[in-house]
C-alpha positions as a Markdown table, in Angstrom:
| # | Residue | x | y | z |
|---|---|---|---|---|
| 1 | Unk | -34.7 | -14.3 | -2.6 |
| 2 | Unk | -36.3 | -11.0 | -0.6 |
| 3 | Unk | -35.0 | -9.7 | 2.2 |
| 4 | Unk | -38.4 | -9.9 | 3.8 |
| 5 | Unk | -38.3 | -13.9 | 3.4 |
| 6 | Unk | -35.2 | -14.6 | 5.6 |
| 7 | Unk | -37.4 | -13.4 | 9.1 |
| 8 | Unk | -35.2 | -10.6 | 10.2 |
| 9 | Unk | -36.4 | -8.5 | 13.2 |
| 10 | Unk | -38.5 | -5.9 | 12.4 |
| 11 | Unk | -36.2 | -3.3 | 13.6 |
| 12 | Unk | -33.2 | -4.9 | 11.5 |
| 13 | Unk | -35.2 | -5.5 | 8.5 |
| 14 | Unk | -36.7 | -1.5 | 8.5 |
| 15 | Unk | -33.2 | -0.6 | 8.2 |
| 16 | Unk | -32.0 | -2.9 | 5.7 |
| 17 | Unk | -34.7 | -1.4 | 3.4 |
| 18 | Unk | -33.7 | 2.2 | 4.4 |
| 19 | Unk | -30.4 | 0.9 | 2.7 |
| 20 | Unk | -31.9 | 0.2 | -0.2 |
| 21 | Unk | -31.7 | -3.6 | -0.1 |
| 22 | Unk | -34.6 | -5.6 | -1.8 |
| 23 | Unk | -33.3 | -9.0 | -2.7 |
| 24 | Unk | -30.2 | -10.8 | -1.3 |
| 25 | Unk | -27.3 | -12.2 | -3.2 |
| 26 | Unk | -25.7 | -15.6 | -3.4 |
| 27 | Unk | -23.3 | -15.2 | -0.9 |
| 28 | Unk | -26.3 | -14.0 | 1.7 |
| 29 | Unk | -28.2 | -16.8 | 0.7 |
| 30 | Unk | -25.6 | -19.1 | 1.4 |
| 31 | Unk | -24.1 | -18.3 | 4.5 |
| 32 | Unk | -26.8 | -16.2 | 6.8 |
| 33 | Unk | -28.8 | -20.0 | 7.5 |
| 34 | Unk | -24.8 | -21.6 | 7.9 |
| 35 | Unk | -24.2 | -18.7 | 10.6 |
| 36 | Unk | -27.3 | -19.0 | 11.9 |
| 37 | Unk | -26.9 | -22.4 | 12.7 |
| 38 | Unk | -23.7 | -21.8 | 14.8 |
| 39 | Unk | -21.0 | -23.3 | 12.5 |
| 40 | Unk | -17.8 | -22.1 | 11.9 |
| 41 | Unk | -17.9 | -20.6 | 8.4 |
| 42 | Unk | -14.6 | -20.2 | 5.4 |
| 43 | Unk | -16.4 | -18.3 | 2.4 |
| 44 | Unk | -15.1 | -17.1 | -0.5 |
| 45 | Unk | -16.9 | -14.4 | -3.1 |
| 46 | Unk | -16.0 | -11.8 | -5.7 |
| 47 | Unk | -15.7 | -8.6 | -4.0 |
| 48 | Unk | -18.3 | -6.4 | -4.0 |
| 49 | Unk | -21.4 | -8.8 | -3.6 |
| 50 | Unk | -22.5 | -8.3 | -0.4 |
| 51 | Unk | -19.7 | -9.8 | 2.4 |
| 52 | Unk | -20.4 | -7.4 | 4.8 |
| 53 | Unk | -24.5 | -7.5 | 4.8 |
| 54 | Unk | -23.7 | -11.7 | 4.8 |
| 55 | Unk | -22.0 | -12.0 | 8.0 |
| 56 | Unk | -23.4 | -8.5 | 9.7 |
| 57 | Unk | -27.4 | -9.2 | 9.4 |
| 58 | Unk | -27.5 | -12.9 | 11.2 |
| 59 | Unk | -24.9 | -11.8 | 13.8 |
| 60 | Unk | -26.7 | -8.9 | 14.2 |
| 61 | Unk | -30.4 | -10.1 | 14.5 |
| 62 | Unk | -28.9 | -12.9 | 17.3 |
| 63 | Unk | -27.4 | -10.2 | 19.8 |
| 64 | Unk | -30.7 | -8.6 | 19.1 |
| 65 | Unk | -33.1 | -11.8 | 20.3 |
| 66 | Unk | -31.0 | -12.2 | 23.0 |
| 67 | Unk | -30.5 | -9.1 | 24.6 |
| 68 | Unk | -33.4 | -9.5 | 26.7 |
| 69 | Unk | -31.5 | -12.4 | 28.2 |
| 70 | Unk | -28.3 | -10.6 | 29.3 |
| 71 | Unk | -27.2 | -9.3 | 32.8 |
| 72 | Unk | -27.3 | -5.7 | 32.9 |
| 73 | Unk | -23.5 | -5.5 | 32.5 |
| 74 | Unk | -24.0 | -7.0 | 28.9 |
| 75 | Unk | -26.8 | -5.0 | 28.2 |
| 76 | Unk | -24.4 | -1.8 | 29.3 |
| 77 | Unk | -22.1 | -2.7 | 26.4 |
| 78 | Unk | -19.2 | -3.1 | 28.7 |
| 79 | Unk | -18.5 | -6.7 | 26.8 |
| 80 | Unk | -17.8 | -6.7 | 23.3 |
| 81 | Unk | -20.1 | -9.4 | 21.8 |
| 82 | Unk | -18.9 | -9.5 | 17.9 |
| 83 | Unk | -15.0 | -8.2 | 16.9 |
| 84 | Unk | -14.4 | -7.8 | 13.1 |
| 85 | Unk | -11.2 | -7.6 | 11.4 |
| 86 | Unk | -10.0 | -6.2 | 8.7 |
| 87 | Unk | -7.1 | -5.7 | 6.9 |
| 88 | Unk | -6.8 | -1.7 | 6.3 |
| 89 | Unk | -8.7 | 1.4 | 7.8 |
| 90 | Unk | -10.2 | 1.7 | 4.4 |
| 91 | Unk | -11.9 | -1.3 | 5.0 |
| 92 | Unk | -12.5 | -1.1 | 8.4 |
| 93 | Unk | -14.3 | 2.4 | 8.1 |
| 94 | Unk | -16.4 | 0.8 | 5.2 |
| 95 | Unk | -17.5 | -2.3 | 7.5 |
| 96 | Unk | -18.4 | 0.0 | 10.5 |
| 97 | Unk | -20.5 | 2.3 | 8.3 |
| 98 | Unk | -22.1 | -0.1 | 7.1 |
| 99 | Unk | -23.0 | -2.5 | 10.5 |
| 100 | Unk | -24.2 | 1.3 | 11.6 |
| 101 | Unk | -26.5 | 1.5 | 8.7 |
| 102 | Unk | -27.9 | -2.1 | 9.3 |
| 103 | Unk | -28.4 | -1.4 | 13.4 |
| 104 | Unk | -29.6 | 2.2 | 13.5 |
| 105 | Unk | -32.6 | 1.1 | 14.9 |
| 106 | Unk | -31.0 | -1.5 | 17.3 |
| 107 | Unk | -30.1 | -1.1 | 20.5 |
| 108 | Unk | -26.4 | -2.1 | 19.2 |
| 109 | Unk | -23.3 | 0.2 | 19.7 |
| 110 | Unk | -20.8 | -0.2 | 17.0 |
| 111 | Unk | -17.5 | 1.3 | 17.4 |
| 112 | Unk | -13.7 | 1.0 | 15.6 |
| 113 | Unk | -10.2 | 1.3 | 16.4 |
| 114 | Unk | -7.4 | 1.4 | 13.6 |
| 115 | Unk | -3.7 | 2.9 | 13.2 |
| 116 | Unk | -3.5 | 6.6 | 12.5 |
| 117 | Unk | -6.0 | 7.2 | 14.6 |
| 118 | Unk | -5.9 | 9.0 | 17.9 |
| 119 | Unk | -5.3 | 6.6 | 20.9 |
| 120 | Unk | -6.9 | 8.9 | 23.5 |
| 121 | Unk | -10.6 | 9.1 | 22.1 |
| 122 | Unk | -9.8 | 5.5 | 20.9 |
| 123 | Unk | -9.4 | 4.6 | 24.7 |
| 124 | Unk | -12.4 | 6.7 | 25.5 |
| 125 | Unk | -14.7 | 5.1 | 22.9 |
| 126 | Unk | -13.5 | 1.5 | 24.4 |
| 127 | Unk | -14.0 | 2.5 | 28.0 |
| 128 | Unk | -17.5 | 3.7 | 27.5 |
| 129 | Unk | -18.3 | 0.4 | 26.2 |
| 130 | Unk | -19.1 | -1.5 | 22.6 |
| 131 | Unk | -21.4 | -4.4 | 21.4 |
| 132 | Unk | -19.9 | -4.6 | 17.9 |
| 133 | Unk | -15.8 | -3.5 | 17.2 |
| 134 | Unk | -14.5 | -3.2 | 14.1 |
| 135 | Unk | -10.9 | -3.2 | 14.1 |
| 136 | Unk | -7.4 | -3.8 | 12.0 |
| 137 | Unk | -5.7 | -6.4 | 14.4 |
| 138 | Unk | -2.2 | -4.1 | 15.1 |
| 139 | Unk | -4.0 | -1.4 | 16.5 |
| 140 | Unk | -6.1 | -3.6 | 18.6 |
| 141 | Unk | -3.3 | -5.4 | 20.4 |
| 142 | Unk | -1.8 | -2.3 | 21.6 |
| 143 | Unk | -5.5 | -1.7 | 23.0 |
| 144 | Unk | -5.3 | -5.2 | 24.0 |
| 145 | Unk | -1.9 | -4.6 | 26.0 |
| 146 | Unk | -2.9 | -1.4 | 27.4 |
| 147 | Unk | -5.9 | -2.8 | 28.7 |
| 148 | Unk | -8.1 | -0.4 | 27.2 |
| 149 | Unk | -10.6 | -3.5 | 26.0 |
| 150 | Unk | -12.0 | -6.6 | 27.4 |
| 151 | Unk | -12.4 | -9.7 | 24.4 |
| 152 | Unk | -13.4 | -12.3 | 26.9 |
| 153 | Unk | -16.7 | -12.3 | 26.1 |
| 154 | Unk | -16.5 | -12.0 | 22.2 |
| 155 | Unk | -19.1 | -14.5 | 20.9 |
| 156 | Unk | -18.4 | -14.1 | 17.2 |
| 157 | Unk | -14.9 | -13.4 | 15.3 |
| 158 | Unk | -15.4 | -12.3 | 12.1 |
| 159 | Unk | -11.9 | -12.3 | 9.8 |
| 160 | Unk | -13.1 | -9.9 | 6.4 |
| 161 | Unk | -10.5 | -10.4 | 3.9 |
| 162 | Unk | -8.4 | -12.9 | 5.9 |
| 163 | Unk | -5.7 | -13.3 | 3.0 |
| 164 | Unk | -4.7 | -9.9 | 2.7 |
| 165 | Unk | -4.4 | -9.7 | 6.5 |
| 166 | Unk | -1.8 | -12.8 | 6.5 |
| 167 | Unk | 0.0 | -11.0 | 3.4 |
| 168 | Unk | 0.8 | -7.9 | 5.6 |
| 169 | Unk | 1.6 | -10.1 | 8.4 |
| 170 | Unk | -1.1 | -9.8 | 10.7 |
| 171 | Unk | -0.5 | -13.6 | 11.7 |
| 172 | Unk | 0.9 | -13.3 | 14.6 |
| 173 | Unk | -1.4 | -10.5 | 16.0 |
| 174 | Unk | -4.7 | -12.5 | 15.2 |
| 175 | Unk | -3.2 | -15.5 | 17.2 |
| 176 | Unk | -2.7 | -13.1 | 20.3 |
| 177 | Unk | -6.0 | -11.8 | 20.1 |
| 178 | Unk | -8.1 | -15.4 | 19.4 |
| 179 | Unk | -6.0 | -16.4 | 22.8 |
| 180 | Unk | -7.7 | -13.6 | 24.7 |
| 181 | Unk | -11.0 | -14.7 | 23.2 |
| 182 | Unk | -11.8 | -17.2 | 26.6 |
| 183 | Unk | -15.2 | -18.1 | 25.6 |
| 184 | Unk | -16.1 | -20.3 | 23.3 |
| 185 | Unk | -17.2 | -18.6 | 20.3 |
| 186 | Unk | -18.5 | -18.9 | 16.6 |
| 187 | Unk | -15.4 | -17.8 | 13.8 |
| 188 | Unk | -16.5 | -16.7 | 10.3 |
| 189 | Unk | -13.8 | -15.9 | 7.8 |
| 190 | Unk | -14.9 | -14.4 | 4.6 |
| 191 | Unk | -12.6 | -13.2 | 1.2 |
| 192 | Unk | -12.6 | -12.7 | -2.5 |
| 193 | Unk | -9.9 | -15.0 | -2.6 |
| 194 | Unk | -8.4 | -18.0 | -1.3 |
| 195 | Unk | -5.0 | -19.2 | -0.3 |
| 196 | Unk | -2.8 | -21.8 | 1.3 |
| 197 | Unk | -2.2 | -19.4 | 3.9 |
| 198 | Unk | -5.8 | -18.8 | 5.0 |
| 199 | Unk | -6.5 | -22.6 | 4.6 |
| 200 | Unk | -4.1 | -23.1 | 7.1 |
| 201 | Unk | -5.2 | -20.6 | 9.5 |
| 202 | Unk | -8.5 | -22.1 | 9.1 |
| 203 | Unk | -7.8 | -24.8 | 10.3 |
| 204 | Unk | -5.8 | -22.9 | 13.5 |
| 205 | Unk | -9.1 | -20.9 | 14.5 |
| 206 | Unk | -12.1 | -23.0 | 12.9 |
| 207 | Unk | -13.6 | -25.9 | 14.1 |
| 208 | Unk | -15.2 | -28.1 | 11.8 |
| 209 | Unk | -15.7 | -25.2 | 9.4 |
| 210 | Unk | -18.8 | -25.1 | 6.5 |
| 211 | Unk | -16.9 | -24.4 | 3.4 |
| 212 | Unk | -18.8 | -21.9 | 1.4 |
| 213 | Unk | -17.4 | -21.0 | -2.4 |
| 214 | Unk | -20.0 | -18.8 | -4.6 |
| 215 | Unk | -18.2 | -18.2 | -7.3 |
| 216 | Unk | -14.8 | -19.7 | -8.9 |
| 217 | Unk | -11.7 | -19.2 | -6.6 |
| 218 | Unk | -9.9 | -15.9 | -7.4 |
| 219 | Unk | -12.0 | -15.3 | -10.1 |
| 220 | Unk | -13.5 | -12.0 | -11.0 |
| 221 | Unk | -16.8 | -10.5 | -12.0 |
| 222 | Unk | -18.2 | -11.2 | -15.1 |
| 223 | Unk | -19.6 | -7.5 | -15.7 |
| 224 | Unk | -16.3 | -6.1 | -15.5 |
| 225 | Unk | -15.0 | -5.5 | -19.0 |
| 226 | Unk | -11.1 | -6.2 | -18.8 |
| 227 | Unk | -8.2 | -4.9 | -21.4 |
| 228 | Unk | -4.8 | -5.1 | -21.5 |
| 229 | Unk | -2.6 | -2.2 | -23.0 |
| 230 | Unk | 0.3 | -2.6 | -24.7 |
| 231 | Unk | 3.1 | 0.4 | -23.9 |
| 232 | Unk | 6.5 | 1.4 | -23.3 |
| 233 | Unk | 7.1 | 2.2 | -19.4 |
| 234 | Unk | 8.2 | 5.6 | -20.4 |
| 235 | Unk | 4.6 | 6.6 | -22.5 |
| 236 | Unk | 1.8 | 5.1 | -19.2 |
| 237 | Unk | 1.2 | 8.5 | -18.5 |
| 238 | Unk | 1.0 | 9.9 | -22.1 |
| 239 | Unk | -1.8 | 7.1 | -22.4 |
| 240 | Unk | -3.4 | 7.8 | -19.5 |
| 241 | Unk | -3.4 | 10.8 | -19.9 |
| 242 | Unk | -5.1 | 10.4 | -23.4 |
| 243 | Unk | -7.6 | 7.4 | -22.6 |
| 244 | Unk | -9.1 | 9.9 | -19.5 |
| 245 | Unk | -9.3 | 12.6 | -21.9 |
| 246 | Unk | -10.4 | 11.7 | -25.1 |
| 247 | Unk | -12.8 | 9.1 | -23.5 |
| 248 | Unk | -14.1 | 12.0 | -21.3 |
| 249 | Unk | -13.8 | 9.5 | -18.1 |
| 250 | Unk | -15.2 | 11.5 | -14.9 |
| 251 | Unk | -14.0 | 8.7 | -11.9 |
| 252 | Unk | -11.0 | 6.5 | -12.5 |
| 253 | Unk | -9.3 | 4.9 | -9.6 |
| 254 | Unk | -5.8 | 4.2 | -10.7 |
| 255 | Unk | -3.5 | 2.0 | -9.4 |
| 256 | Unk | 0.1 | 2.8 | -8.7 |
| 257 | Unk | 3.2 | 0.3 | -7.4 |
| 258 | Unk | 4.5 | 2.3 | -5.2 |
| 259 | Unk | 4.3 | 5.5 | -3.2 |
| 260 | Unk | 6.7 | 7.4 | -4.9 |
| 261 | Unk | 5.0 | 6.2 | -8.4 |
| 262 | Unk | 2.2 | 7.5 | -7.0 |
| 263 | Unk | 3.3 | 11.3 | -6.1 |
| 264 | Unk | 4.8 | 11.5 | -9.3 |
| 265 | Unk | 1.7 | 10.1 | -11.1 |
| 266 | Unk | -0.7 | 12.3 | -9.6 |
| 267 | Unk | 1.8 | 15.5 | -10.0 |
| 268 | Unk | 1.9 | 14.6 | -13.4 |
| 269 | Unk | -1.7 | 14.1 | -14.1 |
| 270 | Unk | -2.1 | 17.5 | -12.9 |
| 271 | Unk | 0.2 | 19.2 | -15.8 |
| 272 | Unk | -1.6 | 17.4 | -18.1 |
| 273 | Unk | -5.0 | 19.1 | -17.4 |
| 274 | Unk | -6.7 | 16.4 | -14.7 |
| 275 | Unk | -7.3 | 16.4 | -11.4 |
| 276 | Unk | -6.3 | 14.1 | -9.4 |
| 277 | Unk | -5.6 | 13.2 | -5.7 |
| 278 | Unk | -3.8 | 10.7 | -3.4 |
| 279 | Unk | -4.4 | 7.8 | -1.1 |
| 280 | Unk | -1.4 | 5.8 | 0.1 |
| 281 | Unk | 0.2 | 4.5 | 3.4 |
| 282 | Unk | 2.5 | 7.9 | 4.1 |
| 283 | Unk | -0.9 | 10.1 | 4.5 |
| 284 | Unk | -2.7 | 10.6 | 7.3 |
| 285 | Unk | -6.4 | 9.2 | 7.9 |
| 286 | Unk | -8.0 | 12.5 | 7.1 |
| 287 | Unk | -5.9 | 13.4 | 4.0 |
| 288 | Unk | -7.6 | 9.8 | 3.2 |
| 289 | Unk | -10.7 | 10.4 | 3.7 |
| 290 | Unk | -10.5 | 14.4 | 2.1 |
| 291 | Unk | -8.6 | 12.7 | -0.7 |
| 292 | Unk | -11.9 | 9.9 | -1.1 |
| 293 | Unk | -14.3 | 12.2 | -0.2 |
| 294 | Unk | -13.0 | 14.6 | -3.0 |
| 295 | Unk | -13.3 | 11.8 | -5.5 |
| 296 | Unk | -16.6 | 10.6 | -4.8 |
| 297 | Unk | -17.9 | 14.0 | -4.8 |
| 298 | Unk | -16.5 | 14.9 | -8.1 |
| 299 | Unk | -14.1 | 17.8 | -7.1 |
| 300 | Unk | -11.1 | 15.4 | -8.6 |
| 301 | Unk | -11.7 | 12.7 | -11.7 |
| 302 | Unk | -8.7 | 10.7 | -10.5 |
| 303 | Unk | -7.5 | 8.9 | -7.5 |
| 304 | Unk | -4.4 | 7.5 | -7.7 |
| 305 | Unk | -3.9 | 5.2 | -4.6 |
| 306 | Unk | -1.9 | 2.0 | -3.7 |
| 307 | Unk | -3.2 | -1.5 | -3.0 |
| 308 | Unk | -3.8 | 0.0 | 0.6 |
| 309 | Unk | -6.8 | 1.0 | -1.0 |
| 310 | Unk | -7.3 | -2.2 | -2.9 |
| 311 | Unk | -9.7 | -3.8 | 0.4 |
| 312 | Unk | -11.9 | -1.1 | 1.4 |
| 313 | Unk | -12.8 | 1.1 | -0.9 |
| 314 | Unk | -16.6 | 1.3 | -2.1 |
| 315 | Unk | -17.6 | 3.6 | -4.4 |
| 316 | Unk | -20.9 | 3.9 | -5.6 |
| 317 | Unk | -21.2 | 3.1 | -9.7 |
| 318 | Unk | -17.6 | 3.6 | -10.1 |
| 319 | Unk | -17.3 | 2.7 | -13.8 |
| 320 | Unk | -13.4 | 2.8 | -14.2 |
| 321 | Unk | -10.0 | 1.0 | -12.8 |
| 322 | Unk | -6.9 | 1.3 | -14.3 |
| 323 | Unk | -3.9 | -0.8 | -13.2 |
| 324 | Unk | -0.8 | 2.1 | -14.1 |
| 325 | Unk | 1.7 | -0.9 | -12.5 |
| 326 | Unk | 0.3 | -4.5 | -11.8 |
| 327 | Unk | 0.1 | -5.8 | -8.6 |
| 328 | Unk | 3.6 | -7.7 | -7.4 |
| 329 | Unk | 0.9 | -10.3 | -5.8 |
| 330 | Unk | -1.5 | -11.9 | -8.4 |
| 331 | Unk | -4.9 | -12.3 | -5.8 |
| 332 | Unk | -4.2 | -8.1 | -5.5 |
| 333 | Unk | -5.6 | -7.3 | -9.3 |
| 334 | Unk | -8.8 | -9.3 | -8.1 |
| 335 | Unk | -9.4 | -6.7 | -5.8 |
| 336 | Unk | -8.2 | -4.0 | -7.6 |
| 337 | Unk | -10.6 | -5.1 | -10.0 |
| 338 | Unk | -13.4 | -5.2 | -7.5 |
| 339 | Unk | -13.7 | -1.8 | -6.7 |
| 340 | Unk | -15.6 | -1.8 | -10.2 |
| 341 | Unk | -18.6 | -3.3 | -11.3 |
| 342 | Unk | -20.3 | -3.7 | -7.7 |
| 343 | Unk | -23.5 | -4.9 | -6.9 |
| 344 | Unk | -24.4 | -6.7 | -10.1 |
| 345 | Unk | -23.4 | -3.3 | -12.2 |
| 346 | Unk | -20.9 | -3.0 | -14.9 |
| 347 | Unk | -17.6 | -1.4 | -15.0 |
| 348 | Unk | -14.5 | -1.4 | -17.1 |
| 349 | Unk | -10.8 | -2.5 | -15.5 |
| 350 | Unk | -7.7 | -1.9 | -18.0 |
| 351 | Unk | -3.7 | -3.1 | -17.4 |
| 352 | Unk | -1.1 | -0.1 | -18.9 |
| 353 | Unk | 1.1 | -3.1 | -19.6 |
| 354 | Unk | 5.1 | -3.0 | -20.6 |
| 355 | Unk | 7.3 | -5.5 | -21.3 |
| 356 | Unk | 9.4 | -5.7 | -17.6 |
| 357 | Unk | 5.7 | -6.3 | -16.4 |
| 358 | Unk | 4.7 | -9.2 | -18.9 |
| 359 | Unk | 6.0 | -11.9 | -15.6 |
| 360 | Unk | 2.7 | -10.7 | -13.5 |
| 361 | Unk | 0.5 | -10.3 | -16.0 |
| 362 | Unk | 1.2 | -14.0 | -16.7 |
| 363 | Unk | 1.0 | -15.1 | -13.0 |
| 364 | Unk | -2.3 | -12.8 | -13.3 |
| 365 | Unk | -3.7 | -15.1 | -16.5 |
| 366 | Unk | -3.0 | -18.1 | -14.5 |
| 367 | Unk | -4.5 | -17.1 | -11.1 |
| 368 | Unk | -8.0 | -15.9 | -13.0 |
| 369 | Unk | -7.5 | -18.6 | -16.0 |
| 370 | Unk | -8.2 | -15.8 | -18.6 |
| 371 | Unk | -5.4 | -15.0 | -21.5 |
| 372 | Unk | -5.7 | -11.6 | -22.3 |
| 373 | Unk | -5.1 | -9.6 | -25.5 |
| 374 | Unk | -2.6 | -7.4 | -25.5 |
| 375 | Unk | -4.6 | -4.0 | -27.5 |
| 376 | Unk | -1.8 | -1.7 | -29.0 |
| 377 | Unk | -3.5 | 2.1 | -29.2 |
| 378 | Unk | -2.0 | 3.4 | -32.7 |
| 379 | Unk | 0.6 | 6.0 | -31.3 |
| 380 | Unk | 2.1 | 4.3 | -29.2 |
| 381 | Unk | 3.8 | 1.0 | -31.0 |
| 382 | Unk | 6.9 | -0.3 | -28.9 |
| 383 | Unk | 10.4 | 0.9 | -29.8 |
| 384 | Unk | 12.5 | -1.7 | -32.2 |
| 385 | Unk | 14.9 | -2.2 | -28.9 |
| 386 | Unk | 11.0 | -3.0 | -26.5 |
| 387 | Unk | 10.2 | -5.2 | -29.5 |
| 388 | Unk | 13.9 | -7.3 | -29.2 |
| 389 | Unk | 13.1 | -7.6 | -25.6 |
| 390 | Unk | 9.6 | -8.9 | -25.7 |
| 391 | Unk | 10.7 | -11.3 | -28.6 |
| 392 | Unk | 13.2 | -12.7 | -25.8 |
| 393 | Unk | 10.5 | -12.6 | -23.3 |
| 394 | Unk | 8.4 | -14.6 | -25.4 |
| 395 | Unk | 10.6 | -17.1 | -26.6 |
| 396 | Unk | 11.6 | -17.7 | -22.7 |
| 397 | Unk | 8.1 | -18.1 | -21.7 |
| 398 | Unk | 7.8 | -20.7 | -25.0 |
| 399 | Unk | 10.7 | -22.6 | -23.4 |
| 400 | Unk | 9.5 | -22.7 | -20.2 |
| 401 | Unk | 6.1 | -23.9 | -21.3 |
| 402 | Unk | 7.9 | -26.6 | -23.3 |
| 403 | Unk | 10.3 | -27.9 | -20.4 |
| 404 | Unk | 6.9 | -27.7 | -18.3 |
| 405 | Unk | 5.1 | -29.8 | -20.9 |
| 406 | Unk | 8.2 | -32.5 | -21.0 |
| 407 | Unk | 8.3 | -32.5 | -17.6 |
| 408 | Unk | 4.7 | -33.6 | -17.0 |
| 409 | Unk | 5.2 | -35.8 | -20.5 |
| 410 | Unk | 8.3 | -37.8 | -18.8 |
| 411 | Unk | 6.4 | -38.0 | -15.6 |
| 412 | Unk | 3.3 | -39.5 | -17.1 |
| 413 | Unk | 5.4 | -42.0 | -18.4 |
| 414 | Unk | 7.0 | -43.0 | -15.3 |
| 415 | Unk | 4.2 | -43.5 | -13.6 |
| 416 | Unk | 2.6 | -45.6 | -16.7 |
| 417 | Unk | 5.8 | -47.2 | -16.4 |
| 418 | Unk | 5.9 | -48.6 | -12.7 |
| 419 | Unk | 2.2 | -48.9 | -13.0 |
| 420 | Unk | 3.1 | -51.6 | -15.4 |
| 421 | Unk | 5.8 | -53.3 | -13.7 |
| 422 | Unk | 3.6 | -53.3 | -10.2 |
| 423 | Unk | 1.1 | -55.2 | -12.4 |
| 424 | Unk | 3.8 | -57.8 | -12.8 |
| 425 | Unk | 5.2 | -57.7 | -10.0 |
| 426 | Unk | 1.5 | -58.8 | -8.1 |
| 427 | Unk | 0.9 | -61.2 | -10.9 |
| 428 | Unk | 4.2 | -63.2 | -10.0 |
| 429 | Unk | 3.6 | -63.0 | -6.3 |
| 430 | Unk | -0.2 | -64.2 | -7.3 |
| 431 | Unk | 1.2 | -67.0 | -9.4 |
| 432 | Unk | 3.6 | -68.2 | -6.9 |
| 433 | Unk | 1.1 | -68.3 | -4.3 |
């Protein structure tokens, strides 16, 4: 479906083209005429097909029609009319680029506020007024408390990648801020993936929601070629090392557990010949953004970040993901895994894979409903000692499956069982009567 068939303003739809946008995706199809029609909206879609343009276009396109119908104090700014939130500055950074992109030729102000920024011009930037905020929901409540912003006349609440906010325990700050939300307004959540934590708060902030799913629940894209590496803990690097360079790989996000693992990673990297750079929780935002802005540039050919920059990172045709440790949360390597193969285009995700991390790659399978082959790179065959302890691993994980399958065999019967003798039991009572 065009872009041109969905009766966008002319002023909104000259900019979507200056983006570059032709034809709209599922998701867009779906849910623009569900938010156009006022519902409350819980949507779920892979990452990288068009979220933002989804929820930003329709909401945008309404604040345009009716600005000729607000008081001059609307029309000032002085009230925000549409608060997104979002998980991680990445992200929020991302999502207010773009919303700038779609209304540069609107009379729409778009602002955001996240931590690690500086409070002060923060303050300023709220007091000088905002149509659209973009915000991560901790740093807005201490605006909130310091009365440096007004939400009382928000008309649309837009959660972007509501699980990973209630995984980092943003719960209790997005109930705050709905309750300073007086008016009534429209909610749209939107994520990759699904959870019975953002069912629930669903059902706390929606009301009578449209349930929107594109694609298969924490699934990922099907032009994202995905392998699993088979390796000692103690030879990642070596292979990472060798897979960047003999493949002559240019970009590759990698994924590290931790911050620590991370710093050593990237220093390590480094002796070996390739350059690489940092993005994690202990550096400021502009070493972020130098860091991202060096990688997308092509003055480093690796970043090696945390899942911090799992939600918010877009980079344009970035062909290759490598998961150095797997995520400790299985809906994480979806959107690890999304940072690839965006917009319809293809990209390659690999797993460096030992046997201590075997447990969440299996959680992994389950979650996507993919078993994956584990590749062994000649080299680097596991130790006889790695070999005993995947053996036990193995034979575990067979003995689980087997209790598991007796369990569900015994519990069949049962219930075939007093199936039965209810059958009997209204057949007497039948005959007596």
């Amino acid at each position: 479906m065009s872009v041109d068939s969905i009766g966008l303003s002319a002023d909104l739809l000259k900019a979507v083209k200056a983006c570059g946008y032709k034809n709209l995706t599922p998701i867009q199809q779906q849910a623009i005429p569900i938010i156009r029609s006022g519902a409350d909206l819980l949507a779920s879609a892979q990452t990288g097909t068009g979220k933002t343009a989804a929820y930003s276009l329709p909401v945008l396109d309404v604040l345009v029609a009716s600005s000729s119908t607000q008081s001059p104090e609307e029309q000032s700014g002085q009230n925000i009319k549409v608060l997104v939130l979002t998980p991680t500055r990445e992200l929020a950074a991302q999502v207010t680029e773009n919303m700038k992109a779609y209304s540069q030729f609107l009379p729409v102000k778009v602002g955001v506020v996240y931590g690690g920024g500086k409070m002060a011009s923060q303050t300023n930037l709220l007091k000088r007024g905002l149509d659209v905020l973009v915000a991560t929901p901790g740093r807005l409540l201490e605006h909130l408390t310091l009365r440096n912003v007004n939400l009382s006349q928000v008309k649309y609440l837009i959660l972007d990648e509501a699980d990973r906010m209630l995984d980092m325990g943003f719960l209790a700050d997005i109930e705050k801020l709905s309750l300073a939300m007086k008016q009534k307004h429209q909610t749209l959540m939107f994520s990759a993936t699904y959870s019975n934590k953002v069912k629930s708060l669903a059902t706390q902030l929606l009301s009578t929601p449209k349930i929107l799913g594109v694609s298969k629940q924490n699934s990922t894209s099907g032009k994202v070629k995905q392998s699993v590496y088979w390796v000692s803990e103690a030879r990642k690097r070596e292979l990472l090392s060798e897979l960047i360079g003999v493949n002559n790989w240019q970009q590759v996000l990698v994924f590290a557990g931790t911050k620590e693992s991370a710093n050593e990673l990237a220093n390590e990297l480094k002796l070996d010949g390739i350059k690489a750079t940092l993005c994690h929780g202990d550096k400021t935002q502009g070493a972020r953004n130098k860091a991202l802005s060096d990688f997308t540039e092509g003055k480093v050919r690796v970043l090696v970040a945390t899942d911090v920059a799992a939600r918010g990172l877009d980079i344009e045709n970035l062909a290759y993901v490598v998961n150095f440790h797997l995520p400790f949360l299985a809906e994480d390597y979806v959107h690890r895994v999304g940072r690839t193969g965006r917009a319809g285009k293809s990209g390659t995700a690999i797993s460096l894979v030992s046997p201590k991390d075997e447990r969440f790659l299996e959680n992994i399978e389950t979650l996507i409903g993919r078993h994956f082959e584990r590749i062994i790179m000649p080299g680097y065959e596991l130790q006889q000692d790695e070999i005993f302890e995947q053996q036990k691993i193995s034979e575990k994980r067979a003995s689980k499956n087997r209790y598991r399958a007796n369990q569900e065999k015994n519990q069949s019967v049962a219930k075939k069982k007093q199936a039965s003798a209810n059958k009997k039991y209204n057949a007497k009572i039948k005959k007596k009567r």
